[in-house]
C-alpha positions in Angstrom: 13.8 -19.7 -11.7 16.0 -18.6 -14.5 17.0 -15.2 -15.7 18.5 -13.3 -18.2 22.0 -11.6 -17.1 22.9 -8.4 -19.5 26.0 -6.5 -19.0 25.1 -2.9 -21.3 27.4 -1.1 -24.1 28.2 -3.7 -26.4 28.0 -2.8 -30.1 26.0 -5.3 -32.1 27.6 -6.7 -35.4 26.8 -9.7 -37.7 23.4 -11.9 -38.9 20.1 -12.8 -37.2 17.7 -15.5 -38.5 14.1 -14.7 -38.0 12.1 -17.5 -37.1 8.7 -18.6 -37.8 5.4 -16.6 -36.7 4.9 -17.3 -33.7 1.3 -15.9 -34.3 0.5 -17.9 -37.4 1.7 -20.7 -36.1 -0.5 -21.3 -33.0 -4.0 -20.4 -34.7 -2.7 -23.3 -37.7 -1.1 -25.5 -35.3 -5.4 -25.6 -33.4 -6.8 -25.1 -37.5 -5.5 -28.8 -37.9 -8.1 -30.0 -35.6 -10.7 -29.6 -38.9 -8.3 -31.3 -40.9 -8.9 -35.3 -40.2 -5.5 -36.1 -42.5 -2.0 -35.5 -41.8 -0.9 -31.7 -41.8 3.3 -30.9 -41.9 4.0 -27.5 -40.7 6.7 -25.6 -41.4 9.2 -22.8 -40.4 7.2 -23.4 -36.4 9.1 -21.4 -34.2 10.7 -23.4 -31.1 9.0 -21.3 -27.9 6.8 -22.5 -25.4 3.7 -21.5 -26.5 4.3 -23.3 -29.6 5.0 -26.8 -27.3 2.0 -25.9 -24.9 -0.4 -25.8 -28.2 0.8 -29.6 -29.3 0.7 -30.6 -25.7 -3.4 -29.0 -26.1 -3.6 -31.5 -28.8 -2.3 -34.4 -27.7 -4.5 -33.7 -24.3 -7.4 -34.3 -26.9 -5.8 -37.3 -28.3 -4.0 -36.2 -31.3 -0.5 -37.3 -32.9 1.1 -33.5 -32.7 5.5 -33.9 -32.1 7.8 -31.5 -33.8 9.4 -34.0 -36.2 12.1 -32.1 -36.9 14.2 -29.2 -36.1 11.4 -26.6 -37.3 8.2 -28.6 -38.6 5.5 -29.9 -36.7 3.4 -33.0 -38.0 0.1 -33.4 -36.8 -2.9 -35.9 -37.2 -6.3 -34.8 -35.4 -8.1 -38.0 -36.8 -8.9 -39.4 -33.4 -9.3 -36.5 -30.9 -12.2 -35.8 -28.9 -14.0 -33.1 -27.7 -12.7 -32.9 -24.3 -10.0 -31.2 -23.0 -7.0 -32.9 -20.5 -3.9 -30.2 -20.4 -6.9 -27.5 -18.8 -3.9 -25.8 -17.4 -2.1 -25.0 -20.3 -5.3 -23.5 -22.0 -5.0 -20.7 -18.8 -1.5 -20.0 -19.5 -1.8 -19.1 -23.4 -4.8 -16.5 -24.5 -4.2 -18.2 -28.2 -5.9 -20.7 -26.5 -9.3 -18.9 -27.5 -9.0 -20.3 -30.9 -10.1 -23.6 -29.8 -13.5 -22.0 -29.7 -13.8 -21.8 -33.2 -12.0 -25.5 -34.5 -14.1 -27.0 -31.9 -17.0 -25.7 -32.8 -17.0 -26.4 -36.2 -15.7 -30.2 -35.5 -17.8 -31.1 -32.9 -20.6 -28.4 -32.6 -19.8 -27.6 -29.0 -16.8 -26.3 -26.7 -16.0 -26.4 -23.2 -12.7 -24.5 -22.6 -11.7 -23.1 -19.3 -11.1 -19.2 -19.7 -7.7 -18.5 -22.0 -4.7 -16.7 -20.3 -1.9 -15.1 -21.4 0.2 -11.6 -21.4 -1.8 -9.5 -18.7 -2.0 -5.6 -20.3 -6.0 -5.4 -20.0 -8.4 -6.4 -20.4 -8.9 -8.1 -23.8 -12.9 -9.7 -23.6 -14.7 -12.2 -26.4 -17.5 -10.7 -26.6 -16.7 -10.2 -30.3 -16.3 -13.8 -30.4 -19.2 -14.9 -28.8 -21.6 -12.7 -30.7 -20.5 -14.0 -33.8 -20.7 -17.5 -33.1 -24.1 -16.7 -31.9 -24.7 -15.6 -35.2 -24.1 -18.7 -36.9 -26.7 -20.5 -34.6 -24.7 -21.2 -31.5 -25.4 -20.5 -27.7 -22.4 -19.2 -25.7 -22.0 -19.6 -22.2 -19.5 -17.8 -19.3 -19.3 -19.2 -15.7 -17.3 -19.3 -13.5 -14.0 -19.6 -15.4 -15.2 -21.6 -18.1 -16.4 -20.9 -21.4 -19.7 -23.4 -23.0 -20.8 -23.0 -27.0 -23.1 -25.5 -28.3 -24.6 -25.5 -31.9 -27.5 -28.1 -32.6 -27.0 -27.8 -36.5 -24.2 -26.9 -38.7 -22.9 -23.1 -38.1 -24.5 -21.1 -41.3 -24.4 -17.1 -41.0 -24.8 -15.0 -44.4 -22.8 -12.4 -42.6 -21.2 -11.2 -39.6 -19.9 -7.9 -39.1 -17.1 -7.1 -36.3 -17.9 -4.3 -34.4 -14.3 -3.4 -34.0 -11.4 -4.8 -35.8 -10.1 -7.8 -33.7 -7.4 -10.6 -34.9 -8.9 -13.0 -32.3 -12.7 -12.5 -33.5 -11.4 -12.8 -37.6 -9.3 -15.8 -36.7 -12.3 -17.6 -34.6 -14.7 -16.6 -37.4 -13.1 -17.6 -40.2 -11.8 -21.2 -38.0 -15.8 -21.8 -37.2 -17.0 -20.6 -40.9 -14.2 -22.9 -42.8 -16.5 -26.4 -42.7 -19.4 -24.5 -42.7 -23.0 -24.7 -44.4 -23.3 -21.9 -47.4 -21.5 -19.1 -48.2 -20.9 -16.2 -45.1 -18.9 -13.1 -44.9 -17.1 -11.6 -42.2 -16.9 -7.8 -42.2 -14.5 -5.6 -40.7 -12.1 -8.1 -39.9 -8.4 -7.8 -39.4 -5.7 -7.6 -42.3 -2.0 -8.9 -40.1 -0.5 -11.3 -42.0 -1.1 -14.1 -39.3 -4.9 -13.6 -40.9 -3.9 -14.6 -44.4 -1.4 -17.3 -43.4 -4.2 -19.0 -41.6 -6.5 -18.8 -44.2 -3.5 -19.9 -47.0 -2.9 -22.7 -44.6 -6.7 -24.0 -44.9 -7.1 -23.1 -48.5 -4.0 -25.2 -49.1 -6.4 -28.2 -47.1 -9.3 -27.6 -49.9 -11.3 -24.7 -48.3 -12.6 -21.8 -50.1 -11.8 -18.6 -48.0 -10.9 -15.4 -49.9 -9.9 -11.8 -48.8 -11.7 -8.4 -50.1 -10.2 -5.9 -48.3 -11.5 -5.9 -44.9 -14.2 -8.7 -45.9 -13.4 -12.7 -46.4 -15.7 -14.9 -48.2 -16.1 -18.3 -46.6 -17.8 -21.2 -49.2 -18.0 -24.2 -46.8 -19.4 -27.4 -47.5 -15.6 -28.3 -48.6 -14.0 -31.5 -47.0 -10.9 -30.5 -45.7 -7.3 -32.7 -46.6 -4.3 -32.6 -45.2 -1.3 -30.5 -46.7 2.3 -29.3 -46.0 2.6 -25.7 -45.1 5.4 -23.3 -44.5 4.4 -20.4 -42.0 5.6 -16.5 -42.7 8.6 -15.8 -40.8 7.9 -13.7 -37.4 7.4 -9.7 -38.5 7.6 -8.5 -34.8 10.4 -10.3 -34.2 12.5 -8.7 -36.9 11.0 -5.7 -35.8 12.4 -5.9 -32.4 15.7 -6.5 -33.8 15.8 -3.7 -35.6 15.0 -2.0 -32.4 18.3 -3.9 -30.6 20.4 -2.2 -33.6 19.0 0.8 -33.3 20.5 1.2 -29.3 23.3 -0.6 -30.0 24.7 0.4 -33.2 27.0 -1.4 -35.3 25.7 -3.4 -38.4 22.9 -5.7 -38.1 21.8 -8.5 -41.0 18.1 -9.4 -40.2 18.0 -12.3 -42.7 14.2 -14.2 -43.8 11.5 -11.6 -43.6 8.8 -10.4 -45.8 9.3 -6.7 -46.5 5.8 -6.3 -47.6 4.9 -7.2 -43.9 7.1 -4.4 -42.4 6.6 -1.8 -44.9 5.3 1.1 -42.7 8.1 0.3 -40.0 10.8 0.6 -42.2 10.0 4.2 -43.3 9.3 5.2 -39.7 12.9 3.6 -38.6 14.5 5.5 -41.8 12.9 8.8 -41.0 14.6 8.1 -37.5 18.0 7.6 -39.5 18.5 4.3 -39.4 20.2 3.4 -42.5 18.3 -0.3 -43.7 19.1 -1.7 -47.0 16.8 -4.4 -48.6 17.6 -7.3 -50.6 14.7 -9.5 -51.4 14.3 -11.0 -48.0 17.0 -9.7 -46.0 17.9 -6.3 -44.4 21.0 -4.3 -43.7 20.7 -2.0 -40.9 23.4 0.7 -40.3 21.9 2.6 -37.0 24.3 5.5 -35.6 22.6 8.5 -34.2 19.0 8.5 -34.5 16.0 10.8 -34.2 12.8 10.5 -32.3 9.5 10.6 -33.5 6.0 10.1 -32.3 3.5 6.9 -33.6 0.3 5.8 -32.6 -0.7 2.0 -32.8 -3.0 1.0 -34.9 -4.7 -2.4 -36.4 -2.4 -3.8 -39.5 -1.0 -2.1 -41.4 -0.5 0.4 -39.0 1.7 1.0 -35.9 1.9 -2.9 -34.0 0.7 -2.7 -30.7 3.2 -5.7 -30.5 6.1 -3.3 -31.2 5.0 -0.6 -28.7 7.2 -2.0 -25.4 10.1 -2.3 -27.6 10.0 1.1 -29.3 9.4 2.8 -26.5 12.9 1.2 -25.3 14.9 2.7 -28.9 13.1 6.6 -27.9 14.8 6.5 -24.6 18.5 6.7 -26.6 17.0 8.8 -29.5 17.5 12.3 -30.3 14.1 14.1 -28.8 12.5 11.2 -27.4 8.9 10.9 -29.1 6.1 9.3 -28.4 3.7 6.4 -28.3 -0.4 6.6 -28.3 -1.5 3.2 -28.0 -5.1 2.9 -28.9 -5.0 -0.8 -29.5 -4.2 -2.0 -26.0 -4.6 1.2 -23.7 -3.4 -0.2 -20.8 -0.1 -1.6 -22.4 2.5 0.3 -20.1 3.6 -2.4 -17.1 7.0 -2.0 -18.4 6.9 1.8 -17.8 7.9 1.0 -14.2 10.9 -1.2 -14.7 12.6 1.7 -17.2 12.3 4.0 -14.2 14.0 1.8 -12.3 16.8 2.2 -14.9 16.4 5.9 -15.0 14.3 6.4 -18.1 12.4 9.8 -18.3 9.6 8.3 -19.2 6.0 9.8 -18.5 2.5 7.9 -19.0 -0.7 9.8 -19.4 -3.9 7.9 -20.0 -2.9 5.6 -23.3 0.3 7.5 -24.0 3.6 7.8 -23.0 6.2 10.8 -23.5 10.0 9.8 -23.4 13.0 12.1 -23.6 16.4 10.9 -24.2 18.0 9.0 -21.0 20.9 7.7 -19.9 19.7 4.4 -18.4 21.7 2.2 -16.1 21.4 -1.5 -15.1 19.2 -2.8 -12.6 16.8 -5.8 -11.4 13.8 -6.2 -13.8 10.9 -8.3 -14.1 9.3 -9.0 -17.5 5.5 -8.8 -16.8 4.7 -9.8 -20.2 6.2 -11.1 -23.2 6.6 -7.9 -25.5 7.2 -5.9 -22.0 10.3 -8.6 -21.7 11.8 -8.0 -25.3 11.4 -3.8 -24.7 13.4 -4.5 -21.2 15.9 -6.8 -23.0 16.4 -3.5 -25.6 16.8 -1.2 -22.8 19.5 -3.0 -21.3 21.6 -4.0 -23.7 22.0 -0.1 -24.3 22.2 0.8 -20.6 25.2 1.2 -19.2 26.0 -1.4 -16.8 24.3 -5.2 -15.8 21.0 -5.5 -15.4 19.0 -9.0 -14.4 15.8 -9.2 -15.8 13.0 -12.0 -14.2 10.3 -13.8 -15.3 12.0 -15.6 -18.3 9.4 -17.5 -19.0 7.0 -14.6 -20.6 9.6 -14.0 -22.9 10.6 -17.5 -24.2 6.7 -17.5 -25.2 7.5 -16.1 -28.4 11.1 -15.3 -29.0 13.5 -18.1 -30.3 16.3 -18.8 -28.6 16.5 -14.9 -28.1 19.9 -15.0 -25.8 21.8 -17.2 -28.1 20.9 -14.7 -31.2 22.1 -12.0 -29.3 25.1 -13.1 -28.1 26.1 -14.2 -31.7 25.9 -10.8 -32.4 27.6 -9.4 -29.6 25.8 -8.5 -27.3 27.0 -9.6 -23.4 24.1 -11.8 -22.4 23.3 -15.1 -20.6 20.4 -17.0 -19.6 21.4 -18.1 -15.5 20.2 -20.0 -13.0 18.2 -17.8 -10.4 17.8 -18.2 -7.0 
């Protein structure tokens, strides 16, 4: 098993690239299985959820290779129904989205039950009842997950009954080579939405955005395109949260701003001094404030960015806190910053830091954001720390040691026992 070796206090100075979106990528890399032509991805971010998604593919019989450093070429022409690489669907919960292509290909699914980071419960419920909606019968037992349409999905509308990206994506995946016109109410606005749904426009559907509503006109073939995927917002995010313990002067270079709009005025009411220029940013970080935020659904707080943040409070001014009302039971990492002295609290869905002096230990990621907050926390701490269970946190951060260390920081990936 490998793990990540930090040794704390090192200032952090010079460029990061931000790679693709990891969530964009995996609900287009499975979009591709209603597209029947060639599709070129890319800006597709190198981490193993990303690999475990072709391997999904090819399991079905498709052509799906990265074909070069950062694009993915894929032809779904020949798959089946079926499923081989079962396994794999367990390990990833973005798995789930092969509900909806498969559906809409081949008018019925048989998936085993998705996986992924464990922080709750996180049901599809939403999912099923809107698929039931357009005419389908959904099925749970034992592990495995049954849908089955007899005619082609149609639904005038379907309304959410809480905002969910999973639900939107699966909705608007099902609705995309549907019968008619439907409309999907109160569904999610994170820009992993929209680059799906730019991705299958580009392919010749007819999906549009009004606010919290997209407008799906099916009855469009879809054609195969090229497609380059927004650059990853959380992982700039959590950079920013790496130069905000360490100091120094950090480049985040290929973001969106739009994307991270709300964060940047929290981390510059914190003090962080961050300096835009068109895609880039130029963060300055020396002594910063605490504040208090409360997650929210885009484009509010990012439940995603909650481990992480939680990590910058413990070496701000005040502390602050963190109300997560997205994924209440996100706080498994609250136990390995104890262990490195944080004076952290959790009550219910919140958690109240002060300002710590935190010291290396042994830590073990127990999920992937969970991993990046305990990678934050150590780099800061003084001291090495050895932090387990690599392999949540290569799900979705890009070569995340060797960006580091070109930075500065004193980190290595190692060999465990």
């Amino acid at each position: 098993m490998e793990k990540i070796v930090i040794d704390g206090g090192s200032r952090l100075n010079g460029s990061v690239g931000i790679s693709g979106m990891k969530n964009s990528a995996l609900p287009i890399i499975f979009a591709s299985i209603l597209v029947e032509d060639d599709c070129v991805i890319d800006n597709v971010p190198r981490v193993s959820d990303v690999f475990n998604a072709l391997e999904i593919l090819r399991s079905m019989g498709a052509k799906a290779e990265f074909c070069d450093l950062h694009t993915v070429c894929i032809n779904t022409k020949n798959i089946g129904s079926q499923l081989g690489a079962k396994d794999l669907v367990c390990k990833m919960r973005a798995s789930s989205y092969l509900m909806g292509a498969l559906l809409s290909r081949f008018g019925k699914v048989e998936i085993p039950m998705p996986g992924g980071c464990n922080f709750g419960a996180r049901p599809l419920d939403l999912h099923f009842k809107g698929f039931e909606k357009m005419g389908a019968v959904c099925e749970e037992n034992q592990g495995f997950i049954r849908i089955v349409s007899k005619k082609k999905l149609n639904c005038n509308k379907i309304t959410l009954d809480k905002i969910s990206v999973g639900a939107t994506i699966n909705m608007v995946l099902a609705l995309a080579g549907s019968k008619g016109t439907s409309v999907i109410e109160n569904c999610a606005m994170e820009p992993h939405v929209d680059d799906l749904i730019c991705f299958l426009n580009n392919c010749g559907a007819d999906i549009k955005r009004i606010g919290t509503s997209v407008i799906c006109k099916g009855d469009n073939r879809l054609k195969g395109t090229r497609y380059r995927i927004y650059p990853d917002m959380i992982e700039a995010l959590t950079y920013l949260t790496f130069a905000g313990i360490c100091k120094g002067q950090v480049h985040i270079n290929g973001v969106v701003l739009q994307h991270l709009e709300n964060e940047i005025r929290i981390f510059k009411k914190m003090g962080f001094d961050i300096c835009a220029d068109n895609d880039n940013l130029k963060i300055i970080a020396k002594d910063i404030s605490g504040t208090s935020v409360v997650t929210a659904p885009y484009p509010g707080f990012p439940t995603d960015l909650h481990p992480q943040f939680a990590a910058l409070l413990c070496f701000s001014n005040g502390g602050g806190t963190i109300k997560d009302i997205v994924f209440p039971t996100r706080f498994a990492y609250v136990n390995e910053l104890l262990k490195m002295g944080a004076k952290i609290k959790q009550k219910e869905n919140t958690v109240i830091i002060e300002r710590s002096e935190l010291f290396g230990a042994g830590l073990d990621a127990t999920d992937l954001r969970a991993g990046a907050a305990l990678i934050a926390a150590a780099l800061g701490a003084q001291g090495k720390s050895e932090i387990n269970n690599v392999n949540y946190i290569v799900r979705g951060y890009e070569s995340i040691v060797d960006k580091i260390a070109a930075i500065g920081g004193k980190i290595k990936l190692v060999k465990g026992e």
